[in-house]
matplotlib code that plots the C-alpha trace (Angstrom):
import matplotlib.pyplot as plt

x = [0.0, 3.0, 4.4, 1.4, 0.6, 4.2, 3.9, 0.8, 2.1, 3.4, -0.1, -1.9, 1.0, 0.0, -3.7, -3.5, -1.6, -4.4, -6.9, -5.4, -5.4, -8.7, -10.0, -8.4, -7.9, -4.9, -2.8, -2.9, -1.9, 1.3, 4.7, 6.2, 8.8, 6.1, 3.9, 6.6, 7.9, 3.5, 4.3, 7.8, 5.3, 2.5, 4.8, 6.5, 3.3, 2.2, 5.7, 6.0, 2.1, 3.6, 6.5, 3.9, 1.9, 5.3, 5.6, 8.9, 9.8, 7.9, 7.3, 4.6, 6.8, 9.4, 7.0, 7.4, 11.0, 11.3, 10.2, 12.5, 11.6, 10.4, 6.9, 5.6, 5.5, 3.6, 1.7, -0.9, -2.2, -5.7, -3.8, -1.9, -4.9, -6.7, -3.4, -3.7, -7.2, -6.6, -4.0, -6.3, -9.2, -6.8, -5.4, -8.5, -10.1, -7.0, -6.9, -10.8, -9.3, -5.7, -5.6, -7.3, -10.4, -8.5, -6.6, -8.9, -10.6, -7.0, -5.6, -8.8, -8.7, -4.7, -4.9, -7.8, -5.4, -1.9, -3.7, -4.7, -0.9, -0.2, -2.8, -1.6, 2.4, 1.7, -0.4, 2.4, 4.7, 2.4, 2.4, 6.6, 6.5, 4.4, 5.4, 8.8, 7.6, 5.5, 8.9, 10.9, 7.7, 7.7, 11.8, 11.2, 8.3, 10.7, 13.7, 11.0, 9.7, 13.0, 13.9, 11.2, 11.8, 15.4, 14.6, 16.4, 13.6, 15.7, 14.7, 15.9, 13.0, 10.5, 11.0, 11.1, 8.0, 6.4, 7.4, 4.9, 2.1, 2.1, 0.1, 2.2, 1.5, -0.9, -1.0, 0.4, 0.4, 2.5, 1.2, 2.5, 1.5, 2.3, 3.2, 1.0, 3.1, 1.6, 2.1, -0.6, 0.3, -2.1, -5.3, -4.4, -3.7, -7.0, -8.7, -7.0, -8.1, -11.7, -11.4, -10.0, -6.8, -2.9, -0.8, 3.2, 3.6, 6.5, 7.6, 10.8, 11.5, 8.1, 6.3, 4.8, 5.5, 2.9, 2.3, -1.0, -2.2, -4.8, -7.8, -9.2, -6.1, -7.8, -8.4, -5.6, -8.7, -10.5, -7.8, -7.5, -10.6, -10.6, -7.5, -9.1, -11.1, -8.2, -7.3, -8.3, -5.4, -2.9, -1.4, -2.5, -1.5, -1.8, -1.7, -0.6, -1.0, 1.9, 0.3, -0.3, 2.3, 2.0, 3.6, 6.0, 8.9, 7.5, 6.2, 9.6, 8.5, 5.0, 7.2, 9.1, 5.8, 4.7, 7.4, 7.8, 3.8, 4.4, 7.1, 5.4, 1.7, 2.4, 2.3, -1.4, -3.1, -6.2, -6.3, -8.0, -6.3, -6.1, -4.8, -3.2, 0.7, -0.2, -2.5, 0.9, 2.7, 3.0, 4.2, 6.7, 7.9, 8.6, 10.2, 12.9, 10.7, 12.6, 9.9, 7.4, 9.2, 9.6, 5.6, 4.7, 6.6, 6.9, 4.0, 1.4, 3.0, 4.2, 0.7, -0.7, 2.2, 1.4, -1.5, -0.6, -4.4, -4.4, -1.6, -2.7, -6.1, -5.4, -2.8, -4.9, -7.8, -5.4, -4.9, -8.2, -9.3, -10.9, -13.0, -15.2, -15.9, -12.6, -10.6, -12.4, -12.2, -8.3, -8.1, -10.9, -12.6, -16.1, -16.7, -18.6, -14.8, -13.6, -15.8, -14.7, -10.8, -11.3, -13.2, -10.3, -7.7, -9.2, -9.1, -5.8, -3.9, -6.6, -6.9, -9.4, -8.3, -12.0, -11.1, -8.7, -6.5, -6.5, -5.8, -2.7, -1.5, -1.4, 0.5, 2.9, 3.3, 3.3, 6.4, 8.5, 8.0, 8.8, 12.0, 13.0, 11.6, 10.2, 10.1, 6.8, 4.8, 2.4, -1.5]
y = [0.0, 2.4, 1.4, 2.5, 5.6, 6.6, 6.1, 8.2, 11.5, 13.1, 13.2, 14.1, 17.2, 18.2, 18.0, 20.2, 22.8, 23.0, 23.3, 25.9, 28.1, 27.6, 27.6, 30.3, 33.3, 35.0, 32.0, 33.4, 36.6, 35.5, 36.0, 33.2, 32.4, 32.4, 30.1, 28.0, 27.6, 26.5, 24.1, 22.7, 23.1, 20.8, 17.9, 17.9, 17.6, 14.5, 13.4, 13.6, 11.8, 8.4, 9.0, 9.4, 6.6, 4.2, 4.4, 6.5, 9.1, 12.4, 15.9, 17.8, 21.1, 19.8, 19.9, 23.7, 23.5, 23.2, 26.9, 30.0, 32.0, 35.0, 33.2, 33.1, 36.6, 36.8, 34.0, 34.4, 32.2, 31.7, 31.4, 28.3, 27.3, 27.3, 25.5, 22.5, 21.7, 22.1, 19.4, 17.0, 17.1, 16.5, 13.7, 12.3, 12.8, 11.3, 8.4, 7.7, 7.4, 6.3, 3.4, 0.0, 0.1, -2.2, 1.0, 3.4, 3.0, 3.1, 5.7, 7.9, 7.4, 8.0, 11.1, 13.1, 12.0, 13.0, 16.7, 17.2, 17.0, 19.6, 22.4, 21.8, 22.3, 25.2, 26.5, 26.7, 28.0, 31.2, 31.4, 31.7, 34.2, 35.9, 35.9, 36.7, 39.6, 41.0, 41.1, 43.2, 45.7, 46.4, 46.4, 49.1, 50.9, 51.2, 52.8, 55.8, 56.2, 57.0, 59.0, 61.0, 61.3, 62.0, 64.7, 62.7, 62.1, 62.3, 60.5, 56.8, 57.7, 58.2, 55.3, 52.9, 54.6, 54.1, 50.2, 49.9, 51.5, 54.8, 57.4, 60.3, 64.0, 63.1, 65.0, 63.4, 64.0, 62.7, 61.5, 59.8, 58.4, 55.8, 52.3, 49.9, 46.4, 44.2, 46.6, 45.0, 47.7, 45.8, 46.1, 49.2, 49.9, 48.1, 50.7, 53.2, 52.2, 51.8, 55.5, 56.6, 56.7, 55.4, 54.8, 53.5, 53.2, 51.7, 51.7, 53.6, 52.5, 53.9, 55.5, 54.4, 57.2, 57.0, 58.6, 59.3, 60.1, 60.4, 62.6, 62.6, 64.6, 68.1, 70.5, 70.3, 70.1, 66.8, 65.3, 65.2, 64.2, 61.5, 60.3, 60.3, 57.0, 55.4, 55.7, 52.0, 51.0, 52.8, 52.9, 55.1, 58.5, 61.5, 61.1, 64.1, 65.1, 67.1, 70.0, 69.0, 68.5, 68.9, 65.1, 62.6, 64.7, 67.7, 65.1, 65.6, 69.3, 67.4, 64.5, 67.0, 69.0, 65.9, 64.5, 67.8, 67.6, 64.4, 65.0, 68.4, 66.5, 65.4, 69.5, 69.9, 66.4, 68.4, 68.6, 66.0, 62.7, 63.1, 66.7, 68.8, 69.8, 73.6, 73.1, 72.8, 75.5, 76.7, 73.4, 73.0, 76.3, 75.7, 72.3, 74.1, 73.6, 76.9, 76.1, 76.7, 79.6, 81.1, 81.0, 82.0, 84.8, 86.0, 85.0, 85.2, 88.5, 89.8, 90.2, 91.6, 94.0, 95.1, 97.1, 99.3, 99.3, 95.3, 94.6, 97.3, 95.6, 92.1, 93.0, 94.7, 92.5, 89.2, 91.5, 92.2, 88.9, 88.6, 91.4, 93.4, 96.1, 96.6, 96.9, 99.1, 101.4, 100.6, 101.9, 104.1, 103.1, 101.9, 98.3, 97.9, 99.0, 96.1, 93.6, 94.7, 94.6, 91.5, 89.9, 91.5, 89.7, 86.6, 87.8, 88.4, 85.4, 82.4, 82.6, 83.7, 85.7, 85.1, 81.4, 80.5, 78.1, 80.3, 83.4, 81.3, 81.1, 84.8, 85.7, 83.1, 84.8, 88.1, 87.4, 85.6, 87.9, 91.0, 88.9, 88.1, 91.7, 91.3, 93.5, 95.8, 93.7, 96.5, 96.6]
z = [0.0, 0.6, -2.5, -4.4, -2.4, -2.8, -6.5, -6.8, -4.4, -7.9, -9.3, -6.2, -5.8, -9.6, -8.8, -5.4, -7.3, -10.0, -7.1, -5.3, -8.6, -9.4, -5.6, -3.9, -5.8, -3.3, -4.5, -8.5, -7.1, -5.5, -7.5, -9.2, -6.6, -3.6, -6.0, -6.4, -2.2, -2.0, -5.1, -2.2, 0.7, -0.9, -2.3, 1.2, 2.5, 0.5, 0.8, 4.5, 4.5, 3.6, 5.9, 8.8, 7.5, 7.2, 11.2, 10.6, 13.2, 11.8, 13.1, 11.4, 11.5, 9.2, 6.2, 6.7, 7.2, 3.2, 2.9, 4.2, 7.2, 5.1, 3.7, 6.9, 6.6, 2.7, 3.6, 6.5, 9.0, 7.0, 3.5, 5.1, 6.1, 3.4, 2.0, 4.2, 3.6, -0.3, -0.1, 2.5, 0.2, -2.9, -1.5, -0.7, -3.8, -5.6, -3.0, -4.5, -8.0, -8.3, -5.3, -4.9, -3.5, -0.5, 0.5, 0.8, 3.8, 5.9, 3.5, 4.1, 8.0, 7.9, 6.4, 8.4, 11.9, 9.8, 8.4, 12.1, 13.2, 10.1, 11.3, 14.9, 13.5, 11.4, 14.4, 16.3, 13.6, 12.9, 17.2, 17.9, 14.9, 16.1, 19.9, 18.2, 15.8, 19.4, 21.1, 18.5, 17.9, 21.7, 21.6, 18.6, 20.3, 23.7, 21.4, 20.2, 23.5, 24.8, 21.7, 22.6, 26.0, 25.5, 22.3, 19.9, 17.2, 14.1, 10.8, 12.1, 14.6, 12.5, 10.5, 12.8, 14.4, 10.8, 10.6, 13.7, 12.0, 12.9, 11.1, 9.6, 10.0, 12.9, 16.1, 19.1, 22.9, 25.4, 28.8, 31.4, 34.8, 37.3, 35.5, 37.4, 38.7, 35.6, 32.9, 30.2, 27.2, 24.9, 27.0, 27.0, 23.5, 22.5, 24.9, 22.9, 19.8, 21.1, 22.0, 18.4, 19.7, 18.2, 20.9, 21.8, 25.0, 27.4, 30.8, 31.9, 35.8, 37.7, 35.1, 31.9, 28.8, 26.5, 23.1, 21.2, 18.0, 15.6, 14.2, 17.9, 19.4, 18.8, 21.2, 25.3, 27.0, 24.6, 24.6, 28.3, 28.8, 26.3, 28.2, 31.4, 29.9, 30.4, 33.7, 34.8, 33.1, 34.7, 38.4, 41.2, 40.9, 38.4, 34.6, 33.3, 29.7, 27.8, 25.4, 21.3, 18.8, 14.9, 15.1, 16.4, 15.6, 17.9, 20.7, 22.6, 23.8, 25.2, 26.7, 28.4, 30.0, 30.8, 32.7, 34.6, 35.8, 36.7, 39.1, 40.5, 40.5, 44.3, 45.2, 44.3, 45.4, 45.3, 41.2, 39.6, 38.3, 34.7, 33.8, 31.2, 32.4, 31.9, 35.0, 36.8, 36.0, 39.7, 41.2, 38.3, 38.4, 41.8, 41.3, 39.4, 35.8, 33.5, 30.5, 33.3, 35.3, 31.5, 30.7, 33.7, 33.8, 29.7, 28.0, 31.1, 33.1, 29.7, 28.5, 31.7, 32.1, 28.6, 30.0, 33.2, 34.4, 33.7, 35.8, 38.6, 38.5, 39.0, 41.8, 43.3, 43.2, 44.1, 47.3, 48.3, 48.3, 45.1, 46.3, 43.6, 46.3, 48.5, 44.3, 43.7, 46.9, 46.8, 43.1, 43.3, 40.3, 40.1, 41.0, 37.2, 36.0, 38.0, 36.7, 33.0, 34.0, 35.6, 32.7, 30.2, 32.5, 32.0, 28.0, 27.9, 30.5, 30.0, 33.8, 36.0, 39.4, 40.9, 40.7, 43.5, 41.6, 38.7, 41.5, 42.1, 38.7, 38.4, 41.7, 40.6, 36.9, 38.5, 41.2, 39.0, 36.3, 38.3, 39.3, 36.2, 34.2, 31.2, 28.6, 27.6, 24.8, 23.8, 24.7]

ax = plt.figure().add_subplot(projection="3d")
ax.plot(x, y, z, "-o")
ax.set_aspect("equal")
plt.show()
């Protein structure tokens, strides 16, 4: 029976190569060499079927062993699939017409156990390569994390940030929080993604550093909030969100904010968990932050100082306690002329000094940029 089974495996390889061109429709689209390591894969698989049958010492993952490395990567896991149970019903089919009607019945049996042991070795083929491709993406995805966090996102950068998918010219924001003790990136990513959301992420020591992208990074305070979905899947502790890039090659400026909120976050454990870096300005400045000391005191003081009856207004009002009344006896102006300054502050800084936080802000901008002086910036 092996004799004539062995006899007929160069017909059966003939008539599976037929079927898959007529069958499957990716196969005809394949190049000529791919089409012909199918053609090695097939006849190894017919070959290594009386092998198994014989009794010989077999493993089902040497009939994959004939092709290189590479076709696991231009042929999916469905493709081989669809591969395998080609050849199985070939060789049945050919089994019905070429062999004795005495064989059959064992040949037919022998061959639905042996196509089992083939789906279960190329099962585990597709699973190393892709536990191994897993481990060099998150290897890749940790060298532009740390590109980022270090400023170094030059073109080698990009490009391997574009090998794991990345979308080019997309906005990104950088936030990081605490990493938790089982850092499960995935869940997270898939959270991401069910948000709208690209993401890399990666731990560095206690903190996970992680970037996002896509149409849905808009507006500081969206973005935040859309964050803030995620928090389950991060450690306790503040996540704080670095302001918008243009893309990945400007994410290095939003790293940085970040990092510095995150390190100043413990100062105000009265903020809420999720929150844009800006929101810290104080505490960083503080901490020894110069990007924070510098927009506190130039851009935010700058534009108050610009206007003489700005600057005497909200000092003024910051002293009397957020009083309407008691600025406007100390500068003796109507309290109506208050409430217009007040509303003009709020214009001109983004911050309100009758909110106590924002209050804060302002007598932080205004001491530091009276140390520092800063130059008149017009009305």
């Amino acid at each position: 029976m092996l004799k004539r089974l062995r006899g007929a495996t160069s017909t059966m390889n003939t008539a599976t190569l037929a079927a898959m061109e007529s069958r499957h429709e990716w196969f005809t689209q394949l190049d000529a060499e791919s089409r012909s390591w199918i053609n090695l894969l097939a006849r190894s698989g017919i070959d290594g079927f009386v092998t198994w049958l014989s009794g010989e010492d077999f493993e089902p993952e040497s009939v994959f062993a004939a092709a290189p490395r590479a076709m696991a990567g231009r042929i999916s896991l469905q493709q081989t699939v669809d591969l395998v149970r080609t050849t199985t019903e070939v060789v049945e089919e050919q089994i019905q017409h070429l062999l004795p009607r005495g064989d059959r019945q064992a040949l037919l049996l022998g061959i639905v156990h042996y196509s089992r042991e083939i789906a279960f070795g190329a099962a585990a083929i597709y699973a190393r390569a892709a536990e191994a491709r897993g481990a060099w993406d998150s290897r890749i995805e940790a060298t532009v994390i740390d590109a980022v966090v270090r400023a170094e996102t030059d073109e080698s950068v990009l490009s391997r940030a574009s090998t794991l998918g990345w979308p080019s010219g997309s906005k990104v924001v950088v936030a990081i929080a605490a990493a938790p003790k089982e850092a499960r990136i995935e869940d997270l990513r898939r959270a991401a993604r069910h948000l709208g959301l690209e993401m890399l992420a990666a731990p560095q020591g206690d903190r996970l550093v992680c970037i996002f992208g896509g149409a849905r990074i808009t507006e500081p305070v969206e973005t935040c909030d859309l964050i803030s979905q995620l928090e389950d899947h991060f450690a306790d502790g503040n996540v704080i969100v670095g302001p918008i890039a243009d893309n990945l090659a400007g994410a290095p400026s939003s790293a940085r904010a970040a990092a510095s909120g995150f390190r100043a976050a413990k100062a105000w454990p009265e903020g809420p968990r999720t929150m844009l870096s800006v929101d810290l300005l104080p505490e960083r400045a503080l901490a020894g932050d110069g990007h924070a000391r510098r927009t506190l005191a130039h851009d935010i003081y700058g534009a108050l100082r610009g206007s003489k009856e700005l600057l005497e207004t909200c000092v003024g009002f910051l002293d009397s306690g957020s009083s309407t009344e008691a600025t406007a006896r100390a500068l003796f102006i109507h309290p109506n002329t208050v409430r217009y300054r007040v509303k003009r502050i709020q214009d001109v800084t983004g911050y309100n000094p009758a909110d106590a936080r924002e209050a804060y802000v302002l007598r932080m901008a205004i001491t530091l940029g009276r140390l520092v002086g800063t130059p008149q910036t017009g009305a």
